[in-house]
N, C-alpha and C positions, 0 to 999 in steps of 0.2 A: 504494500500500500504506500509507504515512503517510497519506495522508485519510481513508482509509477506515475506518478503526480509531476512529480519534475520533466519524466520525458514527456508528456502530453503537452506540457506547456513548452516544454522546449522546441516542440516541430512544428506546434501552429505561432509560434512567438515570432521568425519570419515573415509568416504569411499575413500577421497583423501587421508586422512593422510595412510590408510594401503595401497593405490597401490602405494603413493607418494616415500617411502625410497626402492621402487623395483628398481622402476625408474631409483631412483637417483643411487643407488648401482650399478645398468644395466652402467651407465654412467661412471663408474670409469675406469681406463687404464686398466686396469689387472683384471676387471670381467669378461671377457671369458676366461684368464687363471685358474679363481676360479672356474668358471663353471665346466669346463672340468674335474678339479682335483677333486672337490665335487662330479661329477657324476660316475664317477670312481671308488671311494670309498663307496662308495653307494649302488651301481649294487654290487659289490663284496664282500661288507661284507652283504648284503642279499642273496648272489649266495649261501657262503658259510654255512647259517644256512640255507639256505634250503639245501641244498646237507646232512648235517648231519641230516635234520629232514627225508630227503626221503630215505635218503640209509642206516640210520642205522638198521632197522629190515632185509633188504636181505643182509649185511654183515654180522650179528650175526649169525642169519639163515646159512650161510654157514663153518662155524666153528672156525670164526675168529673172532676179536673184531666188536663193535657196531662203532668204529671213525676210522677202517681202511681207508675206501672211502675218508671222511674227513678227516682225517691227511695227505693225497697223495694232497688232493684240498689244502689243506693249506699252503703246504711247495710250490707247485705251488703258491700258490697267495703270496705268498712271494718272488719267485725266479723271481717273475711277477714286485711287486713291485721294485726291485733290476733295471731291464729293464729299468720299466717304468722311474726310478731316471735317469740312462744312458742316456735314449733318450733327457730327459731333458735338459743335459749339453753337445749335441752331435750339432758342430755348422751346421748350414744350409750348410755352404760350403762343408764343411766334407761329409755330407752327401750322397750332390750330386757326391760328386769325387768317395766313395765307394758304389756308388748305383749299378754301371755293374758290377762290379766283385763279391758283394756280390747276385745280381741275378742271375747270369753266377752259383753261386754256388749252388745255392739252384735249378737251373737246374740240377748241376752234381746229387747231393742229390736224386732227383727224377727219374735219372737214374739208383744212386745207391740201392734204396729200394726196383727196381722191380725184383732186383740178385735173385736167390735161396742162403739162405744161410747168405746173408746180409742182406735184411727186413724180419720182423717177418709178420707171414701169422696169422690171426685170424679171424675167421668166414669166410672165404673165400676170405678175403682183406688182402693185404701185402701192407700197407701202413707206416709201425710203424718200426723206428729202436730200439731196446731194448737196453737201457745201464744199464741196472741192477736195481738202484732205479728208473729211470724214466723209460719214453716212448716216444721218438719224434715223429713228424709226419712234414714229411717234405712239405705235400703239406701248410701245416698252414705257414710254413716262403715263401711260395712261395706268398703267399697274399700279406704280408708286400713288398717284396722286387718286386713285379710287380706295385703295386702303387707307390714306391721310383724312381724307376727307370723309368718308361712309364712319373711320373708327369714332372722329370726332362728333360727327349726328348722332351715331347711334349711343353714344356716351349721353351726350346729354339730355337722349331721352331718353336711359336706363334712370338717370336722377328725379326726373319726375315722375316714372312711375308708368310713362304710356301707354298704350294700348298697342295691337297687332299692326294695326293699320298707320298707324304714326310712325311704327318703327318700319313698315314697307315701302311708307310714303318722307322724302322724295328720293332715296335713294334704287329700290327696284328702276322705276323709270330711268332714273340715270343710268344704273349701270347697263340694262338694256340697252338702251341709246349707244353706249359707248360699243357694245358686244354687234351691233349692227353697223356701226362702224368701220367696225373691223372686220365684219365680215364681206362686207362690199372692196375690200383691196384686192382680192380676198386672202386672207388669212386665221386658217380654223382653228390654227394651232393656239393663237394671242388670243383664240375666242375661246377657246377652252380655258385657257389660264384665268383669262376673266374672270370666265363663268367659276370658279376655283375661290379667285378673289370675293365675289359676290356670294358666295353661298358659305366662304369660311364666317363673312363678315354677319350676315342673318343666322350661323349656329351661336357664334360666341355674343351675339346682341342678343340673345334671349327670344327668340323667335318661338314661339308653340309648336311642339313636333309635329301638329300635323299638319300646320301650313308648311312646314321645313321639307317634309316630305312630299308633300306635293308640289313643290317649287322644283325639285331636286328631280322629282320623278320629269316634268314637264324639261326643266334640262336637259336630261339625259335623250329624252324622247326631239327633241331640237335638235340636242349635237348627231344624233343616229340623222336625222332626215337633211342636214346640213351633212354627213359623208356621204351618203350616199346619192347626191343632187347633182355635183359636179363629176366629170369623167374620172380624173384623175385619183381623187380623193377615192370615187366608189373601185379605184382598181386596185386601191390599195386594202382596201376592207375586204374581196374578193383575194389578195393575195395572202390574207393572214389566215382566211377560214379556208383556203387552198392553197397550201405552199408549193405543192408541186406539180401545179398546173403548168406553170409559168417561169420553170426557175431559172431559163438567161432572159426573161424581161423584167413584168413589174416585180417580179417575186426575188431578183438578183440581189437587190442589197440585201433586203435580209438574211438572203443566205447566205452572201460574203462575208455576213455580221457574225452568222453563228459558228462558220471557218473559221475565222480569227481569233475567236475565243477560245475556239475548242486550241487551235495550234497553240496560244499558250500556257496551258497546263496549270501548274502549282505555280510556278516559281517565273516563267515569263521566258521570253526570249529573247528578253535583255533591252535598256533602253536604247531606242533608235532599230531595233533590229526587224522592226514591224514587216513583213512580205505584203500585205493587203493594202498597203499604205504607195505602192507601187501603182497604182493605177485598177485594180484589185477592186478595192471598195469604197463608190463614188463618199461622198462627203464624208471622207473619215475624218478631215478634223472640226467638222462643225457637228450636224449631228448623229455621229457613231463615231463621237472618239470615246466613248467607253469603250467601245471594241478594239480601238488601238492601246487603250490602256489593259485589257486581258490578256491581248497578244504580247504588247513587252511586259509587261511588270508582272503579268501572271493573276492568277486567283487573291494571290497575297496582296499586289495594288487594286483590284477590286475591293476586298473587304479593307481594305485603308479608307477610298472612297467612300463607300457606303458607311463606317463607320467612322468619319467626320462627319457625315450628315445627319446618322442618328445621335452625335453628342449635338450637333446643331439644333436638333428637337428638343433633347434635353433642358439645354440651355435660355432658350424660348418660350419653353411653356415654364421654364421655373422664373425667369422671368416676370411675365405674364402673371401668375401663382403670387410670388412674393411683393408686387405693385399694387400700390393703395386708391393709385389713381385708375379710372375707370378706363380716361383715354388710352391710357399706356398699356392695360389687357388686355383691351381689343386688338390696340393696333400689332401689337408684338404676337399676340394667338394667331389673329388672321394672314402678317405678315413670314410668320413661320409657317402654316399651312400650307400659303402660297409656291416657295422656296421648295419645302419638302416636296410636297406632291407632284411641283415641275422637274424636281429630279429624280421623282419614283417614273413619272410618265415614260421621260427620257431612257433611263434602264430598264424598262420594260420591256417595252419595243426593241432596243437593240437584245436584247436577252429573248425575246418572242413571245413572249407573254401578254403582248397586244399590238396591236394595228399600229404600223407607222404614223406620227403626227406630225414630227418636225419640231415638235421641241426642244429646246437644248437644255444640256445640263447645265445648271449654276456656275456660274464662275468658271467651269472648265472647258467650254465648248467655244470654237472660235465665234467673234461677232462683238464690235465694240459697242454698241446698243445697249446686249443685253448684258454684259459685262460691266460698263459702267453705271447701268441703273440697280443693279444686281450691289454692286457693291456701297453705293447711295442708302438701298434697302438695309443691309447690312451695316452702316454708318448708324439709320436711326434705330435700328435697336440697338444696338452699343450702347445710344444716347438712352434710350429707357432704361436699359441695365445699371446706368447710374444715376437713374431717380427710382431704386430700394429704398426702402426707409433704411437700410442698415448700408447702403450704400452714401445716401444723403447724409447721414451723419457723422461719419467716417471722414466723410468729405470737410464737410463743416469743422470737423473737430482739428481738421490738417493731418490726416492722415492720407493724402493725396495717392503717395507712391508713384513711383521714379516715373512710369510712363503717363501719368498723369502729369508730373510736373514738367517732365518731359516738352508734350504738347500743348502747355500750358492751358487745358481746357478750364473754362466757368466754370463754377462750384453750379452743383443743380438746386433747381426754388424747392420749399418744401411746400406740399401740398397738404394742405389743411382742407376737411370734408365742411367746414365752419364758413371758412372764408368762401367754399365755393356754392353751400346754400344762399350766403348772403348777396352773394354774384348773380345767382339766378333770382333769387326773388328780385334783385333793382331790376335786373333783364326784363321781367313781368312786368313791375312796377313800370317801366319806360314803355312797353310796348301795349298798353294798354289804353282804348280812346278814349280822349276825355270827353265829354258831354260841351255841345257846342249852346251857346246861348240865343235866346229868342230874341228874332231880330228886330220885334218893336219895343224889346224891352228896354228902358230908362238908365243909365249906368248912374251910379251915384257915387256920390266923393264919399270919402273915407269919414271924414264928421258927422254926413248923414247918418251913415251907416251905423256909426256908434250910437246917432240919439235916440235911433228906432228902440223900442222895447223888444225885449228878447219873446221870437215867437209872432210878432208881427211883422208888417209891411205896409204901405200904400196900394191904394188898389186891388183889395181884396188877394191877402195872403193865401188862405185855401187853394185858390185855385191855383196859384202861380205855384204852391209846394209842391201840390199832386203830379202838375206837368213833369216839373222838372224831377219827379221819382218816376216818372212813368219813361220821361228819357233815357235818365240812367239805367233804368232798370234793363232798356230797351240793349243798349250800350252795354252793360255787362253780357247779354245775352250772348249780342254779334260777339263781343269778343270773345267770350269763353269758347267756342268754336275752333275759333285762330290762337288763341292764346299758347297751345303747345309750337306749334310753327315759328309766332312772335320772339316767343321765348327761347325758342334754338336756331334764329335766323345765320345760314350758315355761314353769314357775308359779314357777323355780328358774333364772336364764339363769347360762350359765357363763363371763361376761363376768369379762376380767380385773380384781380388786381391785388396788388400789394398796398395798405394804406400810408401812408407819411409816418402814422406812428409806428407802424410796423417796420418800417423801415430804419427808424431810428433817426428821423430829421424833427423829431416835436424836441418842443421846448420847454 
């Protein structure tokens, strides 16, 4: 009984000590702001050597350098980086005040791409405005600013309590709008991510299952009739339910996809040694360079991938979990959703387990659009991860730490549930109409008014009190109607203001 005690503890005594400082690490204020920024960095600077490792033979091959592709990824993931830093120092308030207008824009944007003449048309898709060295794509900033914008509505009308219809109204139409949009470039793919965005954004708003499901059902039943509408798209749905009807036409990349994997095994065939990447398998580095990532790096950089992306969930929903502010739940829930599920799509399909779409993986797939919005995405939740309460006061307290001081990022506002009751009742209080006076009625100077007896008037008081409660009365009515709307106009956020004393300017 004395021996045995000591070895038990002596064999599991390592295996505490390596989960032991995860643990403890996991525990510190600003480890899911480290999270975020580690994974970040991570996803992108392996996005980047594989983009060079799979597109340098079909650049060279085409008459141009071998680091063409990769120098356009690069200076993207730099101009990414640049965002990503902005979003970092962009305050929650801020955000929310420019969340309408910059979606409002990137509506125009989506108007304006579908001009002849204004968006560049390529392979059959006018989604891309050309500015010379780059390429935009406007429905990519339509991602970001539908999650900004829907989280900050739907927040504050989880504070007052709404109903089903407030929380669908006005954001369904919108997103709508924007998902028809997009599909007029056409592009099914950014309409599926949409539809992704809009339906994480109505789970974590508190939507009643069963409108959730029948939103979801009616989706689904959209996106089916939306592949199947156009030639191309339905040949692709017909290549996945038959792969080997077709397998040197529509059915060829996939099957290129599932070669490549299979060639490389456990351990890979080394970086750069890709075979498929030879002309092999058309778009291996935009969407199926997962597949040049199984062929060199093996099953082993597979599950690296896939497991940055599930610490990225992690990190997001504890996020999310640990935020006191309602904005910051949503938007981190819905904008982790988004991420995740666009890069469950992406390995699906090249793994065969669904219908080719065209989506790219996060951060690793070539395309400076969705690389620099991607990483923008990733900027603001960083910036949520350090409005924790135990992050905020860590902060507060000067416990910065190096990369904090580094950066020299603003300390985050604390969010008081106090301050932002008192934000929306003035919200109400402003947006409520006041009773307009009759127009043959007499105005009287302020001395009159005092010698009147209290309870009368000139002119037969009864009557002139009843009017004017039967106005207001009238007037509370209209507005009770409007009064949720009033009160979350989106143009108008009812983010808590800081007051003078709080601030520490009284005297």
């Amino acid at each position: 009984m004395t021996t045995a005690t000591p070895r038990r503890v002596g064999n599991k005594g390592p295996q505490r000590l390596r989960t032991g400082w995860f643990v403890a690490w996991l525990s510190r204020p600003l480890a899911s702001f480290h999270l975020v920024v580690a994974i970040a960095v991570l996803l992108t600077v392996l996005g980047l050597v594989m983009v060079l490792s799979a597109s340098s033979v079909e650049s060279y091959a085409g008459g141009g350098s071998a680091y063409s592709l990769f120098i356009q990824q690069a200076v993207m993931a730099a101009f990414g980086a640049v965002v990503f830093y902005i979003a970092l120092r962009i305050p929650m308030r801020l955000m929310r005040q420019l969340s309408f207008p910059v979606f409002a824009l990137s509506v125009v944007l989506l108007v304006l791409v579908l001009i002849p003449g204004v968006g560049t048309k390529v392979q059959g898709s006018q989604r891309w405005f050309d500015l010379g060295v780059v390429s935009v794509q406007p429905s990519e900033i339509a991602k970001v600013t539908l999650v900004v914008w829907g989280s900050h509505l739907l927040a504050s009308r989880q504070s007052e309590k709404a109903g089903y219809k407030d929380i669908l109204m006005p954001l369904v139409p919108a997103g709508l709008l924007v998902c028809l949009l997009v599909v007029l470039e056409p592009n099914l793919s950014t309409t599926i991510a949409l539809g992704i965005v809009l339906t994480s954004l109505l789970w974590f708003g508190g939507l009643p299952l069963r409108m959730f499901v029948t939103i979801a059902v009616s989706g689904v039943v959209a996106a089916t009739i939306l592949a199947l509408s156009a030639g191309y798209r339905s040949d692709r749905m017909r290549a996945f339910f038959n792969p080997g009807d077709d397998p040197q036409g529509i059915g060829y990349q996939a099957r290129q996809a599932m070669y490549s994997l299979a060639d490389g095994g456990i351990w890979g065939r080394g970086l750069g040694q890709s075979r498929a990447k030879w002309s092999y398998l058309p778009n291996a580095h935009n969407d199926f360079i997962f597949a040049i990532i199984g062929e060199e790096l093996g099953f082993l950089g597979c599950a690296l991938v896939l497991g940055l992306f599930a610490l990225f969930v992690y990190a997001g929903l504890r996020i999310a979990s640990r935020s006191v502010d309602p904005f910051i739940r949503l938007l981190t829930a819905s904008a982790t959703t988004w991420i995740t599920c666009q890069a469950l799509i992406n390995i699906g399909y090249v793994v065969g387990l669904l219908p080719v779409t065209g989506l790219q993986l996060p951060l690793v797939s070539a395309g400076g659009s969705s690389l620099a919005i991607t990483l923008l995405m990733f900027g603001i939740i960083a910036n949520a991860a350090r409005h924790e309460p135990e992050a905020v006061a860590a902060l507060h307290s000067g416990q910065d730490g190096r990369f904090s001081r580094l950066l020299r990022l603003p300390k985050p506002e604390v969010y008081s549930p106090a301050r932002a009751a008192r934000a929306r009742a003035k919200a109400k209080a402003n947006g409520k109409p006041k009773p307009k006076p009759k127009a043959n009625a007499k105005v009287k100077s302020a001395p009159q008014r005092r010698a009147l007896p209290s309870g009368r008037s000139r002119g037969g008081s009864a009557e002139t009190s009843s009017r004017r409660s039967v106005d207001s009365d009238s007037a509370r009515r209209t507005s009770r109607s409007t009064e949720s709307w009033r009160s979350t106009r989106a143009w108008e956020p009812n983010y808590p203001m800081k007051h003078a004393r709080e601030r520490g300017n009284s005297r």
